[in-house]
N, C-alpha and C positions, 0 to 999 in steps of 0.2 A: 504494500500500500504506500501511496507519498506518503501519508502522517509518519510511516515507518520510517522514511527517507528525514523528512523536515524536521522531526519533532520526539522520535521515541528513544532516540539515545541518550543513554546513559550519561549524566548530567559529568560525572569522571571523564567521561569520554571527551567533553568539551572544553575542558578544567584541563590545561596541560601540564600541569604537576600544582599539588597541595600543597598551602601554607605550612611550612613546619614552622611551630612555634617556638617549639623548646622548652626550654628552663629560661623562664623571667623573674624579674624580684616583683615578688605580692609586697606590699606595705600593708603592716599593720599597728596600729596603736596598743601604748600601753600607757596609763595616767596614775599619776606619783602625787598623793597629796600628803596631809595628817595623818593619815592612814596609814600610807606604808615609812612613817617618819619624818619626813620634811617639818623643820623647825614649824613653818607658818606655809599657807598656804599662796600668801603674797613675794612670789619669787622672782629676786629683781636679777640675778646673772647666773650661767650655768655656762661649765669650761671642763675641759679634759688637761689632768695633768698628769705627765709624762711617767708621772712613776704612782700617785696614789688615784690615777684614773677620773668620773667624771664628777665633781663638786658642784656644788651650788651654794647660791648667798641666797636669804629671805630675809624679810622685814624682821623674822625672829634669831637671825644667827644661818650661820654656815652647815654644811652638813655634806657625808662623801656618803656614793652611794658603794655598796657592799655584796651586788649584783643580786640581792632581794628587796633591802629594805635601803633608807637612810640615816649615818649615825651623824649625830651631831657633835661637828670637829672642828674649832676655827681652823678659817682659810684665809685668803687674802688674795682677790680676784685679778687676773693679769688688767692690765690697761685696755679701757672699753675702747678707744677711738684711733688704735696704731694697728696697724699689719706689718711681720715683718718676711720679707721677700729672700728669696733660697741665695741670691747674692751679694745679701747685706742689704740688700735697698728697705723703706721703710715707709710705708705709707700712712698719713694721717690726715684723718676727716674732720674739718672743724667748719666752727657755723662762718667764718670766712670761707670759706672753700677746697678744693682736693689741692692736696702735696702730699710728693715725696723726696723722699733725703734718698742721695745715692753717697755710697761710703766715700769718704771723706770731701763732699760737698754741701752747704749749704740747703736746704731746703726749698721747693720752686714749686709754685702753682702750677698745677697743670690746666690743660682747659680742650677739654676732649671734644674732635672732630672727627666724624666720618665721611669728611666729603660734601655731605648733605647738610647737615646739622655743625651747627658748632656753637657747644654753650661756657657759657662762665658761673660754675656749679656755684651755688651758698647752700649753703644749711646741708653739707654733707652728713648723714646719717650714717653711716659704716663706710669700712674698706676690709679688704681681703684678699689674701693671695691663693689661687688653686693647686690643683694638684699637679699641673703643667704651667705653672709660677706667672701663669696672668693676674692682673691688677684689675679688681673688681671694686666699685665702688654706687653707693646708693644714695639718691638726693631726692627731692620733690619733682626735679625736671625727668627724672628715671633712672634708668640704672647702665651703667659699662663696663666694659673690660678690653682691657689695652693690654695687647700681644706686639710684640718685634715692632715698638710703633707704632703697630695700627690699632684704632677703635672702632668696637661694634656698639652701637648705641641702642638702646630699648626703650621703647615706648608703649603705652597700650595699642601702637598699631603694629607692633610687634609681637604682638600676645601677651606684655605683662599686665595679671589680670587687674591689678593693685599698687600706687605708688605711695602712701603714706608710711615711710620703713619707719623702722626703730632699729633692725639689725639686720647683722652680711653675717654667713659663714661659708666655709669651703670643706668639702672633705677630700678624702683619697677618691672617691671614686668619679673625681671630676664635675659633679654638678655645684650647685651655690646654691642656697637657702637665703632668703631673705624675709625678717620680720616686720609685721606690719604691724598698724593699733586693730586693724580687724584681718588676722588669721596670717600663714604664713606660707610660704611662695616657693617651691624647687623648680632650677631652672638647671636640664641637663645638654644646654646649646642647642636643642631645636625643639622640647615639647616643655612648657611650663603647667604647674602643677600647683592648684589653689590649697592648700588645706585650709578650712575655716568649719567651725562648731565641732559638738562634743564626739562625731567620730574619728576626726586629728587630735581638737587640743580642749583641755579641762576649762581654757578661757579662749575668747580671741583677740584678747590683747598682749601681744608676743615682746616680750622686753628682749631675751637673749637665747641666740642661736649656737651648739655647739656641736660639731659632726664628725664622728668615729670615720677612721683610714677605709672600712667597708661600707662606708654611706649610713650609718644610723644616724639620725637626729636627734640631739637633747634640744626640746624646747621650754624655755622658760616663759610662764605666763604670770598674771594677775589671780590666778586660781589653779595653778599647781605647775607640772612637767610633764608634757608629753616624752615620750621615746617613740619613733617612727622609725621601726627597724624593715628592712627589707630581705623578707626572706625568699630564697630560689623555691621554685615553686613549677612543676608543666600544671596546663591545664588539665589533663588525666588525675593529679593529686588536687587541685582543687574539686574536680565533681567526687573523687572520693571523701572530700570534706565535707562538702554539704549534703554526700546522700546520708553521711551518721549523721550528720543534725538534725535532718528533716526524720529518720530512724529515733532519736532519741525524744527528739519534742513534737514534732508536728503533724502528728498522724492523731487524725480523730476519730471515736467511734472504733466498736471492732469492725467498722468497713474500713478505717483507716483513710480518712478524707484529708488528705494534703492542706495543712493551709497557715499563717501566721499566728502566730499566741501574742497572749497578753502578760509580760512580765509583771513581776511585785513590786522592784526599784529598777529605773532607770538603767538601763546596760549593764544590769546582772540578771544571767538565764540560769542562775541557779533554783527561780520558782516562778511557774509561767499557770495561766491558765488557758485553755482550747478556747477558740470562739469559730463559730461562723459565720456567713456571709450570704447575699444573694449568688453568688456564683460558685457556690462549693465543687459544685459538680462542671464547671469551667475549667477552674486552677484546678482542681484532679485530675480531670482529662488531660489537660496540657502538663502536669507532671509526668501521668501514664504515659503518655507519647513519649514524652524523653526516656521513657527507661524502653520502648517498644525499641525507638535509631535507640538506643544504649547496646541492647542484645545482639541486633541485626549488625552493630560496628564490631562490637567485641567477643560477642558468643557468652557474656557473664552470664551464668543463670540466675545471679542474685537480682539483674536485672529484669530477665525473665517474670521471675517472683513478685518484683513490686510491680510488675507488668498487668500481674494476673491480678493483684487484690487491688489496682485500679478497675479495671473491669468488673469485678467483682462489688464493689463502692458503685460505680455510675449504673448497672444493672440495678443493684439496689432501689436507685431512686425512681425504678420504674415499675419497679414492686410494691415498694410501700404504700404505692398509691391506691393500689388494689382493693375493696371490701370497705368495709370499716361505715361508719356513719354518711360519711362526703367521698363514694369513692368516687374516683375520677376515671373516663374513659380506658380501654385496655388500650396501653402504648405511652401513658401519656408520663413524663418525666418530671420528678420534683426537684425545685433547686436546692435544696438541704434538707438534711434532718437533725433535729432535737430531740434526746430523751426525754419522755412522759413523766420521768422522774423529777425530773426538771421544773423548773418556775413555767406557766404557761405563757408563751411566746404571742400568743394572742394578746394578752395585755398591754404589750409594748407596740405590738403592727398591727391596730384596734382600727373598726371602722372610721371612728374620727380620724384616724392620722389619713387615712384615705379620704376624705371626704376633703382635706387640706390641700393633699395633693392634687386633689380635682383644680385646685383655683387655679393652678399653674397649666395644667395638663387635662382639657375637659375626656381625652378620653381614657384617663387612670381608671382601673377598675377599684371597684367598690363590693371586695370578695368577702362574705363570711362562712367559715373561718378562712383565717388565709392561712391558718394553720391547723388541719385535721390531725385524727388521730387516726393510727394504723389499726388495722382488722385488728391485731392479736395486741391493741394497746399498750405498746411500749414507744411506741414514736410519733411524736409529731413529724407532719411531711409540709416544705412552705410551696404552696400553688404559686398563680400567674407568674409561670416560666416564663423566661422571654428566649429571642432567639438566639443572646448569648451561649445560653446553656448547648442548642442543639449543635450548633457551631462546633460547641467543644467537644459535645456526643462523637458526633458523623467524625469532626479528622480523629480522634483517637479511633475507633471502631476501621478506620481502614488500614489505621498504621496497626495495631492490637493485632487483625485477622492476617495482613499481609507476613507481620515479619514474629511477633511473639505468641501466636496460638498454633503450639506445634503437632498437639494431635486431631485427629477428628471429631472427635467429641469436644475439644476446647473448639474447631469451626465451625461445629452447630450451634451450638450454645451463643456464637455472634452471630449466625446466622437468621438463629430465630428470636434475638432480642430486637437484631438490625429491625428486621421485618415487623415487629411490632410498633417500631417508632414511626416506619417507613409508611404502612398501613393505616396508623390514626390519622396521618396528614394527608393520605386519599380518600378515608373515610369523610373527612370533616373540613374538604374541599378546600386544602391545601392550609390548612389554620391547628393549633394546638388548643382544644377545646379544655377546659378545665374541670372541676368538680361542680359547678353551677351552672353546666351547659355550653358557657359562653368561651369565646376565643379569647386567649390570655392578652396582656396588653398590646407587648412585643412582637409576638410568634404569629405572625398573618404574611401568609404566600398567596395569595389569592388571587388571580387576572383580577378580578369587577374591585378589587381594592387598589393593587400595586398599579394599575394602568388609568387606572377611572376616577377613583378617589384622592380629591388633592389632599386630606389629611395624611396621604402617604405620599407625597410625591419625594418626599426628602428619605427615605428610606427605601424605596422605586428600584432602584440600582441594586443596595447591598441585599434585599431579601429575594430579589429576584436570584443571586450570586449563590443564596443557600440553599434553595430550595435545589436548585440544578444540582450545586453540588450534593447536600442530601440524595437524590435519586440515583447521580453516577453512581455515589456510593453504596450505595443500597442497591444497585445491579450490580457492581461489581462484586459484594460480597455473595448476594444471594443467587444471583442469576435470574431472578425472578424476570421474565419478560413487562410483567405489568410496569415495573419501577423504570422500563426503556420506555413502552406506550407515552407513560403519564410527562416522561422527561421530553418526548419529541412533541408532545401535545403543547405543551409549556414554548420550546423553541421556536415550532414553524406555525402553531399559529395565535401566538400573546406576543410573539416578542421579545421572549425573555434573556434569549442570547447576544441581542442589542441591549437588552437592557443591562445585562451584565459588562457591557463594553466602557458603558462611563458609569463605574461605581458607586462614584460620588460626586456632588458637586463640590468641586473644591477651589480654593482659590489662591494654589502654591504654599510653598513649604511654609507648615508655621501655621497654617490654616484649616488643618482636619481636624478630626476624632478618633484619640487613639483608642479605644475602645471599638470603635467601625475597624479601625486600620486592622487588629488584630487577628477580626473574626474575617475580615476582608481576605488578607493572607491564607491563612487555615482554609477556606472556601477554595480560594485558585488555585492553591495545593492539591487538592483530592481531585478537585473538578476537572485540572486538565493532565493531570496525571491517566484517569481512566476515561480520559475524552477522547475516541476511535477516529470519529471523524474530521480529516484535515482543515475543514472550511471553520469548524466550529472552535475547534483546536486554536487557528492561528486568531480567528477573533478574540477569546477568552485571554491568548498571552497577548496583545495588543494592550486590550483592556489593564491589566495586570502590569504591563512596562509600564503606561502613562499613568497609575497610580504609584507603582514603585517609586517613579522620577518624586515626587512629591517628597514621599518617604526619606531617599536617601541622605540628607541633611542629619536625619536624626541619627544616624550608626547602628542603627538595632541589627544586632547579627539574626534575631529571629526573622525579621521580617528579611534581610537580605541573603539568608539560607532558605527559607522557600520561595523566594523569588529565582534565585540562580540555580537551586534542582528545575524550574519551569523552563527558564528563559535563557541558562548557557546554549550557544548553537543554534537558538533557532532564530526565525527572520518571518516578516512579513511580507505579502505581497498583497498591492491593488493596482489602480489603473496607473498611479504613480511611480511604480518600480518597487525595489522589493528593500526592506529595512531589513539591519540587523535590529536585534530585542536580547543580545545578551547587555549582562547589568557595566554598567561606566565602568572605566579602570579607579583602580582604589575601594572597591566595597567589598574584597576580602580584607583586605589587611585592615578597614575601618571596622568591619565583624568580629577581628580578632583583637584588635584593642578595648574593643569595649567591652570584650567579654574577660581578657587580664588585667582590667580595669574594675572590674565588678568587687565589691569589696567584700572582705571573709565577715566582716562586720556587719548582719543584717538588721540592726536594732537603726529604728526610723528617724536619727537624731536628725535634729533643724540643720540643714544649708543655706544660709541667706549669700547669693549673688548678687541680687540686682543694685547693689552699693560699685558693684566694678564696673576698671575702665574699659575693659575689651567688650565688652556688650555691646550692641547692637539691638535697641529696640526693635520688638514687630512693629511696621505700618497699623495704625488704628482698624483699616477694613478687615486684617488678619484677625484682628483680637476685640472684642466690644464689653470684656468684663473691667471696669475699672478697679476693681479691688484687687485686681494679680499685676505685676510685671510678667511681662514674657519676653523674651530676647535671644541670641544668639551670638556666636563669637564673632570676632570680626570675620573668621573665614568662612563665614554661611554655615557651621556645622553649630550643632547645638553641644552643652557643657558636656565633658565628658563623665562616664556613668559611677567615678569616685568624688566628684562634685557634687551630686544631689542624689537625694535617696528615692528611691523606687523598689517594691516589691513586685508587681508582675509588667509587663508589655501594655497594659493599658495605660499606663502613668503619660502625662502627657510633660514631654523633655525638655519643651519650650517654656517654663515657667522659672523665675528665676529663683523663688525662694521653696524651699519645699521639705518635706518632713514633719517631726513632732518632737517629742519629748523621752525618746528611746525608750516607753514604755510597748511596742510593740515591735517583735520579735517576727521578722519574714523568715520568710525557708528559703532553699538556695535553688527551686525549679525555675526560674526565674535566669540563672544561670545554666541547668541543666538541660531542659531541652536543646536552646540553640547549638549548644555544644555537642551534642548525641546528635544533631539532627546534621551539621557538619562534619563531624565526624564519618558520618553515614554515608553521604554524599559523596565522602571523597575531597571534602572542600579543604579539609584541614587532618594536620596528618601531626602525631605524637613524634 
């Protein structure tokens, strides 16, 4: 067949050799207060000396640290405002201006030019010499460093994200650190690195920077010491990190429902409690996925296993629904479940709170209960699913039967779940009917809705995306001809294959819903993966290119690992001539940064950027909420993914301040799929 020719090889096949990543340094934080001994917690300098190691002064007294704790020991701090240079030279920053003494000469202002720029520094804030004995110094006008004569000058159009220093340091392993009054700054000659809030530093007002021969960082703040050590680390050992976390804390229920907890104190997981969500059965599927590419990359069977009691959990919620006082149609899927044991959940998502939500959204439903109880009363199940949920159903259940259900009795058991999901949405004309009758808010595929009705005209696109993909999927698993009939009925005569052409309306990067974007991906994943026919084939990756374009700004390796399994190799053709649709040069290596970027640290601390200088606001038409910043670097890419905190793919990247108060603990699927699902593909190689 062409599609055979155009479109079905192997995504490897078009990838001419895998990222290897290697062994990179992870950063992680460790905070030094009262606690582990520091006099006070007010700490105005921190240094490394050459024989009793790293010291600090505080408002209460001096103290060394002991490689656990801190003992309290006068010291007497080297000179805050000299550097001295590997051939005697000697540099010093005062609020006149930069100078250095070279051995037996005089002292001389410098006044640093690159050609471009030439300034006459005051209010120098530090200096310091590198590990390759350049001359680094930090002022209000930015920061430089002078080699063999020459200067490289930095500004925030240079990527420094922040200029108000307080302090320089250097270490062996070549980069500089510089302190600001909000948060502190590593710059290792071509990528700069914000750290600010409590998943770098105890405070963000950084007095003094001191940095070990292998690049650790002593920071000295107004509320204690970070250490920011960097440890070698492949990506292969970090997914083995986060699947014991997610093993040790985040499994709920004996179904084992993947998802964030709630700590007792702030960034200690030493005592968390389970919560849920409207999307339980979302984030589980999209963890289940990653251990499905987990098994199919590696052959683990422990992946296998959590393979199986995600499926086992998303089956679940199509069960519970069954019998009981409010049962709901056969097929129909719940978005979570609570123990009966429990406080009833009704109280809190009570008809008033719906009746509220009407005034925003006339057509919120108005469900009682929205929380029934199961046949054999042990479980509340939450109705009006939307079609987040099936989203998540459908691409796990194709990757689950494809690569981790290895006998035939584990491919019936999806075969006849598929079919039951597959079935209520032909029974009930293409809608997810609920326990009350009625079609849930979200979950409406319907021609006389998606085409007709302009309360849907803004969702037109993406549900038309799911419904297709639903039925591929559910012919490809089951074989069932009906699930072809009902998909080509949809096609050739609603339209729905145009419809899935332009997604969304969008109005460039910066301008979606990541939440759309998510289920949007996941959808042209499955969809044109079992999509036969060439004509329909090359529309769907069209489709799917001119949304990625949108996308790529943001670095999400999820989203640009199912786009490049779609769209490595293949091309379009019209009356115009025929395009290439693989992904822009730079979106593996932006995949793989932000996923060695992803921090072992999954507690929600506050990131405030929108105070910096390399931002770039969005145009006002991007954005119309006035209560957020939203921005981007100067380079058009949004912050990178150890800047701001995010728990799953929905988080939107474009916001500059984001997190909370490190009382909630994410899990690391979040990390794990893209990575198994890379790995799979061939995209990236250990």
């Amino acid at each position: 067949m062409k599609s055979a020719i155009l479109f079905a090889l192997p995504a490897a096949l078009a990838l001419a050799q895998p990222l290897r990543v290697g062994v990179f340094p992870q950063e992680s934080r460790t905070e030094f207060t009262t606690a582990q001994g520091l006099p006070s917690n007010d700490v105005r300098r921190v240094w490394i000396d050459a024989r009793s190691g790293v010291r600090a002064l505080t408002a209460a007294g001096a103290a060394r640290f002991d490689g656990a704790r801190w003992i309290p020991e006068a010291a007497e701090p080297p000179p805050a405002h000299i550097a001295r240079g590997p051939d005697g030279t000697v540099a010093e920053a005062r609020a006149e201006g930069l100078f250095l003494r070279r051995r037996g000469r005089a002292a001389e202002r410098l006044f640093p030019s690159d050609g471009r720029r030439s300034w006459a520094v005051r209010d120098v804030r530090g200096v310091a010499f590198d590990a390759h004995g350049r001359l680094w110094f930090c002022s209000p006008q930015g920061a430089g460093a002078l080699e063999e004569g020459q200067w490289k000058l930095y500004t925030p159009a240079e990527g420094l994200p922040y200029d108000d220093f307080t302090a320089i340091a250097a270490g062996g392993d070549g980069a500089v650190w510089f302190g600001t009054k909000i948060g502190a700054i590593r710059f290792d000659g071509q990528h700069w690195a914000y750290r600010q809030g409590r998943r770098w530093l105890p405070h963000d007002e950084v007095r003094s920077i001191a940095v070990e021969a292998d690049g650790t960082a002593w920071i000295a703040t107004a509320g204690g010491i970070s250490r920011i050590a960097r440890k070698p680390m492949t990506l292969r050992e970090k997914a083995r990190f986060f699947e014991e976390e997610i093993d040790r804390r985040h499994r709920r229920t004996p179904y084992e429902f993947v998802h964030p907890v709630i700590v007792a104190r702030p960034g200690d997981a030493s005592a968390w409690t389970h919560t849920d969500s409207d999307n339980d059965g979302l984030w589980t599927a999209m963890y289940g996925a990653g251990e499905c590419f987990a098994y199919a990359a590696t052959g683990d069977e422990a992946a296998r296993r959590r393979a199986r009691k995600a499926f086992e959990a998303l089956r679940f919620l199509s069960q519970v629904t069954q019998g009981g006082t409010h049962p709901a149609p056969r097929g129909f899927v719940a978005r979570s479940i609570l123990p009966a044991s429990g406080p009833d959940p009704n109280l809190r998502d009570s008809p008033e709170r719906d009746r509220r939500r009407q005034a925003a959204d006339r057509l919120w439903k108005v469900i009682i209960p929205r929380w029934p109880l199961s046949a054999d009363g042990q479980w509340y199940w939450k109705s009006d699913t939307s079609s987040d949920e099936l989203d998540g159903h459908f691409f796990f259940y194709g990757a689950y039967y494809d690569h981790a259900a290895r006998t035939e009795e584990e491919k019936r058991e999806v075969r006849e779940h598929v079919a039951a999901l597959a079935d209520h949405l032909l029974t009930h004309n293409y809608t997810l009917v609920d326990h009350d009758g009625r079609p849930t808010r979200w979950a409406v595929f319907s021609p006389d809705e998606l085409n007709h009705n302009r309360d849907w005209w803004q969702e037109r696109g993406i549900n038309s995306l799911s419904i297709l993909s639903y039925l591929r999927t559910a012919h490809h698993i089951t074989g069932d001809a009906r699930y072809e009939r009902a998909y080509r009925a949809l096609t050739e005569r609603h339209g729905y294959a145009m419809n899935a052409m332009i997604v969304k309306s969008h109005q460039g990067p910066g301008g979606g819903n990541q939440s759309d974007d998510e289920m949007i991906f996941m959808n042209y994943y499955n969809l044109i993966r079992y999509e036969t026919d060439p004509d329909l084939k090359m529309k769907y990756l069209l489709g799917f290119r001119h949304h990625f374009e949108n996308e790529m700004p943001e670095m999400n390796p999820l989203f640009h690992f199912l786009y490049a399994a779609a769209g490595l190799g293949a091309h379009f053709e019209d009356a115009f001539g025929r395009v290439d649709l693989s992904p822009p040069p730079g979106w593996l290596e932006d995949a793989a940064d932000t996923l060695k970027r992803i921090p072992l640290d999954r507690f929600d601390w506050a990131h405030r950027n929108s105070h910096r200088k390399d931002i770039v606001r969005l145009p006002a038409h991007l954005r119309t909420d006035g209560q957020r910043a939203y921005g981007k670097r100067n380079n058009g890419k949004v912050l990178p993914a150890d800047e701001r905190y995010f728990s799953h793919w929905n988080h939107d990247p474009w916001q500059l301040d984001t997190g909370g108060e490190g009382r909630i603990l994410g899990d690391g699927a979040v990390f794990l799929l893209p990575y198994y699902l890379g790995l799979h593909h061939r995209f990236l190689a250990e």
